[in-house]
Structure formats: C-alpha cells, structure tokens
C-alpha positions as CSV (number, residue, x, y, z in Angstrom):
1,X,5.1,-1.2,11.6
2,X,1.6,-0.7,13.5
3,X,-1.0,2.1,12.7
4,X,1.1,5.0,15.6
5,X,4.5,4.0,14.1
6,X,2.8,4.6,10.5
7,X,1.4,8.0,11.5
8,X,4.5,9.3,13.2
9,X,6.6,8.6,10.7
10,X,4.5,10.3,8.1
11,X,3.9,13.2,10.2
12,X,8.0,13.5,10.6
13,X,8.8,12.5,7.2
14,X,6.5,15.5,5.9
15,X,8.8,18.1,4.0
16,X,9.0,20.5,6.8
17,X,7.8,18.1,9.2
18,X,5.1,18.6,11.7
19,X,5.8,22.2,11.2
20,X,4.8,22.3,7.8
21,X,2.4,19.3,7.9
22,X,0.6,20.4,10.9
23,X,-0.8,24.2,9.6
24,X,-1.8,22.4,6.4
25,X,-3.8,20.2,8.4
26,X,-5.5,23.2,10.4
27,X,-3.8,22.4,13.3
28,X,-0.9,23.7,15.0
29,X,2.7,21.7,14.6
30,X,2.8,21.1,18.8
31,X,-0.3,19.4,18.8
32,X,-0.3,17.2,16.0
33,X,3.1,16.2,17.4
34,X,1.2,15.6,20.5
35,X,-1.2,13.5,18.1
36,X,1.3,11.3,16.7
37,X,3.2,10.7,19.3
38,X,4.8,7.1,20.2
39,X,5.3,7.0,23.7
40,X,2.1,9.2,24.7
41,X,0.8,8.3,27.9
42,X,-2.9,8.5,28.8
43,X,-3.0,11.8,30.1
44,X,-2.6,12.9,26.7
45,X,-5.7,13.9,25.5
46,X,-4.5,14.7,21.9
47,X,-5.2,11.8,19.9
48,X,-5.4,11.3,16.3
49,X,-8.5,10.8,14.5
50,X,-9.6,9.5,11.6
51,X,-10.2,12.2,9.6
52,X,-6.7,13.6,10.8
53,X,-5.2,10.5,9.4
54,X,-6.9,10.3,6.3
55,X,-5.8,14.0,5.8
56,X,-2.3,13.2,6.7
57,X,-2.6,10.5,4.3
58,X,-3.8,12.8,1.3
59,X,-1.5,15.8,2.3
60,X,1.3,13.6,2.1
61,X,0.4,11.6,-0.4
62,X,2.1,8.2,2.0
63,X,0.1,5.3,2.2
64,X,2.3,4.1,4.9
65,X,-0.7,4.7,7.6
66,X,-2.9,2.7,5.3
67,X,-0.1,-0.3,4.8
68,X,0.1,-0.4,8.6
69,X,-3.4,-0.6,9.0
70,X,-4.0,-3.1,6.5
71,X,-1.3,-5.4,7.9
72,X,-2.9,-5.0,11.4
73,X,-6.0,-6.6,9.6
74,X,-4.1,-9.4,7.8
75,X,-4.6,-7.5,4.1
76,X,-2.4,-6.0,2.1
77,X,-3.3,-2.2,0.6
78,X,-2.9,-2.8,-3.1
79,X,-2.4,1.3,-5.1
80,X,-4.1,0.6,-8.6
81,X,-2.3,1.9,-11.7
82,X,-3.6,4.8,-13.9
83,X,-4.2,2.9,-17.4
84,X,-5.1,4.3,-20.0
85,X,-8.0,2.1,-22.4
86,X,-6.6,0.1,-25.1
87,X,-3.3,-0.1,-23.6
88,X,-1.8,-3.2,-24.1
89,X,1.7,-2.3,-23.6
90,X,1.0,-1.8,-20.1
91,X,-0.7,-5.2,-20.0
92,X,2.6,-6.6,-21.6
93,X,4.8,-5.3,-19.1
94,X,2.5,-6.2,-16.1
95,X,2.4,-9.6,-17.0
96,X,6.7,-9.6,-17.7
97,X,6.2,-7.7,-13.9
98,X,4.1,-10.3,-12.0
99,X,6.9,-12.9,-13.8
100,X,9.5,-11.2,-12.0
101,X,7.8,-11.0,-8.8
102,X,6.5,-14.6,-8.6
103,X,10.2,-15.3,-9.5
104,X,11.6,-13.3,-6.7
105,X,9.2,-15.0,-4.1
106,X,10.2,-18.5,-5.6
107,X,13.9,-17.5,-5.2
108,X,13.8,-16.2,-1.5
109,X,11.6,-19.2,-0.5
110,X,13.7,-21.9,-1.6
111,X,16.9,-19.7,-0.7
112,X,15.5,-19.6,2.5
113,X,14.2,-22.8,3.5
114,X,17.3,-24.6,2.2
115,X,17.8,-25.7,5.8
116,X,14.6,-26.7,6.6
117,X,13.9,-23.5,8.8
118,X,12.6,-20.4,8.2
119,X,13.8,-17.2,10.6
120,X,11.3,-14.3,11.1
121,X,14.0,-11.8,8.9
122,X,13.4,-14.1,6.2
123,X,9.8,-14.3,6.6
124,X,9.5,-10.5,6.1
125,X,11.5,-10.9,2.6
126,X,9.0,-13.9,1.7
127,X,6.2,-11.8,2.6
128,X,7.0,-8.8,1.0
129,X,8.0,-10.6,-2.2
130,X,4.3,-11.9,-1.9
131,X,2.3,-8.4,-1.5
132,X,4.4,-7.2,-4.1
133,X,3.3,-10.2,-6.4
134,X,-0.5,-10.0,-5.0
135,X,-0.6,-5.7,-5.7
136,X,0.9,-6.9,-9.3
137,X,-1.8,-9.1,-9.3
138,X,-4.5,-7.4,-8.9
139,X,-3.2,-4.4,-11.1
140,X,-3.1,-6.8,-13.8
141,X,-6.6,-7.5,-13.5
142,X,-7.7,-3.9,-13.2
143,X,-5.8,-3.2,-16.4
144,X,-7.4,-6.3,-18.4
145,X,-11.2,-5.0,-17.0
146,X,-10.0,-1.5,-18.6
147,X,-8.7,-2.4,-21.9
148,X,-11.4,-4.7,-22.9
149,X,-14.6,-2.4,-20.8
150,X,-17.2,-1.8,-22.8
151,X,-19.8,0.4,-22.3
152,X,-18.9,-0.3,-18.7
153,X,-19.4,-4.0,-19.2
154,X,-16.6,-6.4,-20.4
155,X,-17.0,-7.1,-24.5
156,X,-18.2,-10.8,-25.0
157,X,-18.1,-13.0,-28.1
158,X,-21.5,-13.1,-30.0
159,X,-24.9,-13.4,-27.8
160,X,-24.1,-15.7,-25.7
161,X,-21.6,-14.0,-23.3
162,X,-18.3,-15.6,-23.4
C-alpha cells in the first residue's frame, strides 16, 4: 500500500468517516475527501500535507500512513510497547513472542520455497512474518533497556562497566 492508498483508507475507515474525521481536523469533510483522494488529477489543488497527515494519524490513532511510508523507504515502523520497570514477565513473554515469530518466518520460508521458487503472494507472507519478528525485536530490546535503566544509564557489574 503506498503513502495515498494509506491516507485514504484512514480518512474512510474514520468512525464517521470523512464526515466526522474531517471537522475534527479543522477542515470540512468535502475537502479533505478532496485531500485524500486516489484518482485526483492535477487540477486538484487540495493536497494533503504533512501536518494534515500526522493529524490524521494522531486523530485516528492508525499508523497505516506511517507503515506505508516506511515501506516506500525500505523500513519497517516498529510501535514500542508500554513497559513498566522491573517487569520481567513482559520480558518472558517477549522473548516466548519473538520464538513464535522467528518460527512462523522459518515455517513460510521453507513451506514456500519447497519448489525452488518463490511467488510474489508468498513473498508478502515472508515479509510480513519478518517485520513482525524485527518490531518483536526491537521491543524486546526496549523492554531489557527499561527493566535494567538506572539512573537513565544501564546498571553495570562493579567499576569496570560490564
């Protein structure tokens, strides 16, 4: 999905819609239609900005503007969890998470090139079953940083920093 796919679908997808999205946005429901439409044409003057999208983004509370955007770039967005200090249950079940996920990317990739060939519906499954392990990822380590912070600095052994 590209960046105008993204914001059209959030935009529509918007309890209410466009209708109820737009006002909240300060602007009127015909015109941010206008804004995210697909198959505007270049007399349309009404083009989305970047504040509008990062508003649409935070109104919505979809990241799906973001995801596109990120792909477009050859990143992936990665949402980082809300853990609390000293929580090592969540580390636990992070780490029996990322398991799971590098399991399901193992699975689909031999599945999948059993025959020696990959098609491109089988590449999106591969590749999602990688951003999911790489957001896991990188959760995991923003949860390790938190539970063993410090004073804002990660707790060492002794003196000498290890």
């Amino acid at each position: 999905m590209n960046t105008t796919d993204a914001a059209y679908a959030v935009a529509h997808d918007y309890p209410g819609g466009t209708e109820a999205l737009g006002p909240r946005m300060g602007i009127s429901p015909a015109v941010l239609r206008n804004k995210v439409n697909r198959n505007r044409g270049p007399e349309n003057r009404n083009v989305l900005s970047l504040a509008e999208a990062v508003a649409m983004t935070d109104l919505s509370n979809d990241e799906r503007i973001l995801e596109a955007w990120a792909a477009q770039r050859n990143a992936v967005l990665v949402k980082l969890p809300d853990a609390q200090l000293g929580d090592h249950d969540a580390l636990t079940a992070k780490f029996n998470e990322l398991y799971a996920e590098l399991g399901d990317l193992s699975r689909d990739f031999m599945r999948f090139s059993a025959h020696n060939e990959i098609e491109s519906h089988e590449m999106k499954v591969i590749e999602a079953d990688g951003v999911r392990a790489i957001r896991t990822v990188e959760e995991l380590l923003l949860l390790i940083r938190r539970l063993y912070a410090r004073d804002g600095q990660i707790a060492g052994r002794g003196g000498d920093g290890h």
